[in-house]
Each structure stands twice: as C-alpha cells, then as structure tokens.
C-alpha positions in Angstrom: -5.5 -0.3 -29.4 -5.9 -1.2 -33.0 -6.7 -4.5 -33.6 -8.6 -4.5 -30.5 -11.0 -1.6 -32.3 -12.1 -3.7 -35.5 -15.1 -5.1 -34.7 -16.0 -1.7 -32.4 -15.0 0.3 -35.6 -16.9 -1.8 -38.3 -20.0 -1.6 -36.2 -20.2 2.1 -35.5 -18.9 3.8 -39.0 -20.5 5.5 -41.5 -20.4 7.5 -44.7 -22.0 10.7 -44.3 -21.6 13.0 -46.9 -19.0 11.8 -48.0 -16.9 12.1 -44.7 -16.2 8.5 -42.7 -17.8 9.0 -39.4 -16.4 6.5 -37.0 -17.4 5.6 -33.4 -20.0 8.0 -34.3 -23.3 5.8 -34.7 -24.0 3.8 -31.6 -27.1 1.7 -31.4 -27.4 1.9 -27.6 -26.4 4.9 -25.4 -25.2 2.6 -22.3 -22.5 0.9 -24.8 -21.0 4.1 -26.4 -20.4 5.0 -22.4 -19.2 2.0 -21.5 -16.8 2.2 -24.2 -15.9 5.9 -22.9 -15.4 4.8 -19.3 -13.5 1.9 -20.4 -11.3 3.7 -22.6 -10.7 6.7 -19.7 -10.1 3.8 -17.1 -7.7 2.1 -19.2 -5.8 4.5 -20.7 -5.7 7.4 -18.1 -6.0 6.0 -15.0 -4.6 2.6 -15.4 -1.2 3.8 -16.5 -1.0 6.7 -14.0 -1.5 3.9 -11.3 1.7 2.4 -12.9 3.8 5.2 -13.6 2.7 6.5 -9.4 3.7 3.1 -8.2 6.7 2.9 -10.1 7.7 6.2 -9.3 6.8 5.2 -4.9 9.0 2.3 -5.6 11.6 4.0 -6.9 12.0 6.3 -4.3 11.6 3.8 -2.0 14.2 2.2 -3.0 16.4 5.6 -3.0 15.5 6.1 0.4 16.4 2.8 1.5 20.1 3.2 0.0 20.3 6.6 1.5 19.9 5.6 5.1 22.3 2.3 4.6 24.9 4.7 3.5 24.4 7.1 6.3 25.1 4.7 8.8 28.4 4.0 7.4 29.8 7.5 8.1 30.9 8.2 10.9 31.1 11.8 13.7 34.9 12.7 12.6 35.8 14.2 9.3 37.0 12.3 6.4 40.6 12.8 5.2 39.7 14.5 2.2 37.7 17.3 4.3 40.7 18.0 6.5 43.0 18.0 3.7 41.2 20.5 2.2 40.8 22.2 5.3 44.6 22.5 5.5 44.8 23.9 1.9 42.4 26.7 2.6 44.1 27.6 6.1 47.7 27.5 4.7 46.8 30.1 1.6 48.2 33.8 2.3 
C-alpha cells in the first residue's frame, strides 16, 4: 500500500498548525470517494472473496476425501473393534 500512496499522499497533505494532515485536502469530492470505495473494495472485500473461496475449496476438498474413504469400509467390524470387544466382555 505504500509506494502505491506517494503521489495520492503528496497531493493531498498539509501542514496545519503544525500537525501533517494527510489524505485530508482533496480538490474534488468524487476522487476522495473513489479512493474510499476503492480502498473498501480492495482491501475488505477483495480478500474476504479469497479467504471465502479458499476456505469452500478447502472443504471441498475435505469432503471429497471423506466420502472416498467411506466407501472403503465395509458393513462388518474391523478387527480392532472386536478385539476390543472381547477385552471389555472378558473383564470380571
């Protein structure tokens, strides 16, 4: 965000009072909302699209695997459920 600021910066600071005032003195009212809407857009909403996408894909993904591995087991128990079957049964 920096070095894409400079000229934006330059162009709308000023000492007041002694206090640097910047993005503070716009010479047109459509530009200092473009650069709002811009800056919203691009910041906010652009990387939440990413992040949601990235996050859809991702489950996806987790879903995917899920059903592929649930199609490998099978009705009967495995032999580590009826071994431990047999240990709790055979406990006084």
């Amino acid at each position: 965000m920096g070095c894409c600021n400079v000229a934006l910066v330059f162009s709308t600071t000023s000492v007041d009072d002694g206090i640097c005032m910047e993005f503070a003195f716009w010479n047109d009212r459509a530009a200092e909302l473009a650069h709002g809407v811009w800056n919203f857009v691009s910041f906010f909403v652009l990387i939440l699209a990413i992040f949601i996408f990235c996050y859809w894909r991702i489950l996806v993904v987790i879903r995917r695997q899920a059903s592929v591995m649930s199609s490998y087991g099978s009705s009967a128990p495995s032999t580590s459920q009826i071994q431990s079957n047999q240990i709790c049964l055979n406990e006084p």
